[in-house]
N, C-alpha and C positions, 0 to 999 in steps of 0.2 A: 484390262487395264483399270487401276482405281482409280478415284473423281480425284484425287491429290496426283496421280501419275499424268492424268491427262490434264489437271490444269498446268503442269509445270511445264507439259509438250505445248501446250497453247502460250503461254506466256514464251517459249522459246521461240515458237513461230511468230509471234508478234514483234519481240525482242530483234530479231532479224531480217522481218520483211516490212513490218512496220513503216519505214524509210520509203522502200518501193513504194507503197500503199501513197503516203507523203507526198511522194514525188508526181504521182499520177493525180492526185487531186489538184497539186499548183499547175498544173499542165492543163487541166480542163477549167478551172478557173482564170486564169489568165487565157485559155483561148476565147472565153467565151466574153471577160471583160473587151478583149481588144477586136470581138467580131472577126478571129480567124489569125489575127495578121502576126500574133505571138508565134505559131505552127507553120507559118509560110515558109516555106522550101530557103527562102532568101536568111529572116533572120534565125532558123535552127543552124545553118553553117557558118552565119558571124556569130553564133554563140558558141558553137562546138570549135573556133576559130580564138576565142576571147578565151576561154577555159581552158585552154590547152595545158599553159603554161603553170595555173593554178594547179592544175589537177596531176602535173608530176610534180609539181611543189609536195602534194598533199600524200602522196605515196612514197616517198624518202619519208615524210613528218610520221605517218601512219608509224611507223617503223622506230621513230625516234620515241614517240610515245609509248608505244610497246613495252620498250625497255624502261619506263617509268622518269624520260628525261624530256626536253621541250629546246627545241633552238629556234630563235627569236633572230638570228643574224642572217638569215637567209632571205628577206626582203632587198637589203642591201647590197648583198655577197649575189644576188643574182642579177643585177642592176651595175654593179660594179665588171663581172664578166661578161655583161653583155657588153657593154663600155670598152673594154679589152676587145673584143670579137671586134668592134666595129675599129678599134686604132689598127689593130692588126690587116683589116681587109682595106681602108683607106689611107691609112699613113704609112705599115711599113709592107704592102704592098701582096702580102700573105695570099695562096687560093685559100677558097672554102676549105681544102680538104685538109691542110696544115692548121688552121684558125679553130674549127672545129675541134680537134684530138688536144688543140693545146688548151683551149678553154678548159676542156672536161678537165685534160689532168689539173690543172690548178684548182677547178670545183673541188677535185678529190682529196688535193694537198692541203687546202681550207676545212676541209670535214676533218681532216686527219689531225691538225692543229686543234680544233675543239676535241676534238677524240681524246687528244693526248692530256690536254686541261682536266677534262672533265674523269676517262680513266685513271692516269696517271698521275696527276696532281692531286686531284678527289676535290677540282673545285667545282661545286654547283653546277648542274648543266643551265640555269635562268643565268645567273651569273655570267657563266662564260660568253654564252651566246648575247648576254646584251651587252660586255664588251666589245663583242664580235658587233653588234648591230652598230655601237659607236664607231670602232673603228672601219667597217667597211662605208658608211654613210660617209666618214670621213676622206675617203680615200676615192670614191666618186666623184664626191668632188673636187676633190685633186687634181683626178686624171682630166677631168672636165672642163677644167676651170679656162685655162687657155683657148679651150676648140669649141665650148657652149655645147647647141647640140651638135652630134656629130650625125650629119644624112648616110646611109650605107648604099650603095648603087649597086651594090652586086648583087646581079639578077638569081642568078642560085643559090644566094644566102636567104632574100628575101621570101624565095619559094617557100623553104619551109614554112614562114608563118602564115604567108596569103597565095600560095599555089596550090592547082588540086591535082591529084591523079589524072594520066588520061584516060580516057577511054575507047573503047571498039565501035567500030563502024557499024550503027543504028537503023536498019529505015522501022525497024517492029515497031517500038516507042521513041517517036520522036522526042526529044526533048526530055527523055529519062538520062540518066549514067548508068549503064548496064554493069560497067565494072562492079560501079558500086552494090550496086543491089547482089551479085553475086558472089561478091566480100561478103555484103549481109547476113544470106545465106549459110554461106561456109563459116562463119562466128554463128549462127543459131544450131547449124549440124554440131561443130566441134564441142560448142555449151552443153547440149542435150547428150551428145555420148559420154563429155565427161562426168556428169552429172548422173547418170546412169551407172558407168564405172565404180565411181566413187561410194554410191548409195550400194552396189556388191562387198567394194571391200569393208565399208564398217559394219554392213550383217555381218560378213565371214567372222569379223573379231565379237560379235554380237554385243556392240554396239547400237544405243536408240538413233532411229530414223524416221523420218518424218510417214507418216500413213500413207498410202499409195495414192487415196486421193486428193491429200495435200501437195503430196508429189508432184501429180501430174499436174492440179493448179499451179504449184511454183514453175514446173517448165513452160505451161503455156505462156504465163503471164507474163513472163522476163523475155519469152519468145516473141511476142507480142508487141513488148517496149522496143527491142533489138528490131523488129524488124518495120515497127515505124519509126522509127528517128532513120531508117536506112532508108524509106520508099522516101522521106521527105527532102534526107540531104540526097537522094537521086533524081529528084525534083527541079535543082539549082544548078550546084556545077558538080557535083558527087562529093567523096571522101575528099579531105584537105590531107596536106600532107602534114600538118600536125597533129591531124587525128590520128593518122598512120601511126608515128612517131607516139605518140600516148599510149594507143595500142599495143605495137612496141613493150613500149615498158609495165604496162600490165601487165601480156601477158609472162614476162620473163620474173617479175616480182610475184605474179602470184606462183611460179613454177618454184619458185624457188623456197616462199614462205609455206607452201605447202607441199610438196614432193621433198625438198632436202632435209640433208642432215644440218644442215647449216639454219635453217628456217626455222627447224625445231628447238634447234638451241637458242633463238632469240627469243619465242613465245615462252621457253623455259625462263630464260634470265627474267624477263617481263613479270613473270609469273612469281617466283619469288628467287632472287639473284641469289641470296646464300643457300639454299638449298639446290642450286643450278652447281653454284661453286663446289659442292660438297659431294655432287656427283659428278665431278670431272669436266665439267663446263668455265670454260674462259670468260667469266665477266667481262677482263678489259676487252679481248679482242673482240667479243662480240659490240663492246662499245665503240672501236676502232672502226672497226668493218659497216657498223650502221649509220657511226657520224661521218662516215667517208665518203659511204654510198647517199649520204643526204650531201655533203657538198655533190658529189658527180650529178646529181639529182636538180642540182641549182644552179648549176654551171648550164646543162639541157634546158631549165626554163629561163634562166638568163638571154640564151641563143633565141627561143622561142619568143619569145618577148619582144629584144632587138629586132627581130626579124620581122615580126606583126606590125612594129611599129614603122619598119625600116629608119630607125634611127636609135642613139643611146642619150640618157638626159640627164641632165644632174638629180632628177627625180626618179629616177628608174626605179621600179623595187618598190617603192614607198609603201607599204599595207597589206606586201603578198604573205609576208608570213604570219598577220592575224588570219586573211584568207584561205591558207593554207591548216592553218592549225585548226582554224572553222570548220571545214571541210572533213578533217578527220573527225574530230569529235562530231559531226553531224551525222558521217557515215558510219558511227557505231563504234568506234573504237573509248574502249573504256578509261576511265579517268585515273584511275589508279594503275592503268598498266594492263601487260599481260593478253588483252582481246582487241582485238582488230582485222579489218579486213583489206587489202590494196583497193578491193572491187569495191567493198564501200566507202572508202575517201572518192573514189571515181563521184560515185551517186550521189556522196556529200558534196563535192565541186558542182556536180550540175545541178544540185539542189539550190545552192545558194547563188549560185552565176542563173539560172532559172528565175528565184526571186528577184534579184537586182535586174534583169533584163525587163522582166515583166512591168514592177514597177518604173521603170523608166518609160516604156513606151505609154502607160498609162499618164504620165504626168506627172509622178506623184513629185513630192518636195523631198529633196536631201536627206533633211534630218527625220524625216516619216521612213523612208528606208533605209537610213543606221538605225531606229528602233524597233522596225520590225526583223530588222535582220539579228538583232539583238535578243529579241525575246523566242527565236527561231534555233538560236545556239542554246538560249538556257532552256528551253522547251524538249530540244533534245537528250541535253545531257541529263535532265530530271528525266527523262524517259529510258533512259538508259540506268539510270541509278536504280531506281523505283523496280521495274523488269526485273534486274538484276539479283534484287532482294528477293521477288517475291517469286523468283526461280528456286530460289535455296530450297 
């Protein structure tokens, strides 16, 4: 390999794990400002508990970005159907299981109205979507306005947000969640085969791949993250059931953006939409389909939300969709479209739900954590621009 081939393999592997790298230094830093107490089994589950909701914000947005669009209405649209969830289980008297299916489809019916804006009208997706942010901020209030906050009491609505898995009968580790730690497990087995798989199929088409012992570093060390965040939330009370539910849509978005036919046609539109259109690719629908699946997306963190809080506010929403958009571009998804990862908006939500956790327990002042959270998004995105270049 020439010193030009392997700098661009290096800048690749920077480009990509970089993040990881990131993410494990605020983790030793904050453990060590707060003398342990940032890593304590207790607050890694009210964080993995608080991000839940962000971080499928951020995998619908992942996806809207792709296609080179941005929606801005999904702080409120997820606020507003939480708001709904909760009329629905307290006033007209709805189980979980009707409340739930009818959310999502209205999430879906909301994505599908900007889809149509945005496809079929050809108005701006900022545009639309900050319509969409007036009008659903509007409409929260609305619903709100008579009932204030609304309390939710249903005990299995609430699970979602603040219930965890049970587990099996213990005397080996007292005080572990066994469940959890062998969930753990089986997401490091299933990582490491696919990962493995994967690194087959792009030799077969001889395709670059990472050097064997870059390799195996990327597998330990992701093996490594996966299965301390697992001994720690097995520490506490194990897996929440949001985490579940995140998981969940992980792994179904990354099956989908990477295994289908459908997957590949977004990265294509993202990539350059007329030359998509020109080889037999549906611009609108792939626009339909992704602004749809970003309501359904918001509709689950609405529920998520509601549920954490066990109540809906006339404030609900308020700042999930900079956090959300945050989150993507910090996890690597590119500015101009076309590159992204579901798994890296994940690492971009705990990255930033990470900084904000840390500096709070530390004390710090408000506005010292909008700025550092601030020079944290554009430190990415210049790391991202820059890599980018100097890949070419």
């Amino acid at each position: 390999m020439s010193f030009k081939e392997t700098l661009k393999a290096q800048t690749h592997n920077i480009r990509d794990y970089g993040m990881y790298i990131a993410f494990v230094l605020i983790v030793i830093f904050f453990t060590i400002a707060t003398k342990g107490l940032f890593i304590s089994s207790r607050n890694i589950g009210n964080l993995v508990n608080a991000t839940s909701y962000i971080a499928v914000l951020a995998v619908g947005m992942t996806l809207v970005i792709v296609i080179r669009h941005i929606d801005l209405s999904v702080g409120y649209l997820a606020g507003t159907l939480g708001a709904v969830a909760a009329i629905a289980l307290k006033y007209w008297q709805l189980p979980v299981f009707a409340t739930i299916p009818l959310v999502l489809a209205l999430g879906i019916l909301a994505g599908l109205v900007t889809g149509f804006l945005v496809a079929q009208m050809k108005i701006p997706a900022f545009v639309a979507t900050l319509a969409g942010w007036l009008f659903y901020r509007g409409t929260l209030q609305l619903v709100t306005r008579s009932t204030g906050t609304i309390i939710i009491e249903n005990d299995i609505f609430n699970a979602l947000g603040n219930g965890f898995i049970p587990d099996l009968p213990n005397k080996i580790l007292p005080g572990i969640h066994i469940v959890t730690l062998l969930l753990g497990l089986l997401v490091i087995i299933l990582y490491i085969t696919s990962e493995i798989s994967n690194r087959k199929k792009t030799q077969a088409y001889n395709f670059e791949v990472l050097p064997m012992n870059m390799f195996i570093l990327k597998l330990v060390g992701i093996s490594i993250i996966i299965g301390g965040i697992t001994w720690v939330l097995a520490g506490y009370q194990g897996l929440s059931w949001a985490a579940v539910v995140l998981v969940i849509v992980v792994l179904i978005y990354s099956y989908i953006t990477s295994k289908t036919v459908v997957g590949r046609h977004i990265y294509a539109v993202g990539g350059n939409p007329e030359a998509a259109e020109l080889n037999g690719i549906s611009v609108k629908k792939i626009t339909y389909l992704v602004f749809g699946s970003m309501g359904m997306l918001t509709a689950l963190a609405g529920i998520l939300y509601a549920s954490w809080l066990r109540s809906a506010t006339t404030i609900a929403g308020q700042g999930m969709e900079f956090d959300a958009i945050a989150a993507a571009f910090v996890g690597g998804v590119a500015v101009a479209g076309g590159v992204g990862k579901v798994t890296g908006s994940i690492l971009g939500a705990l990255v930033m739900a990470s900084l904000t956790n840390g500096m709070n327990l530390l004390g710090w002042d408000i506005s010292v954590q909008y700025i550092v959270r601030a020079l944290v998004l554009v430190g990415a995105v210049i790391f991202d621009v820059t890599t980018r270049k100097s890949g070419k």
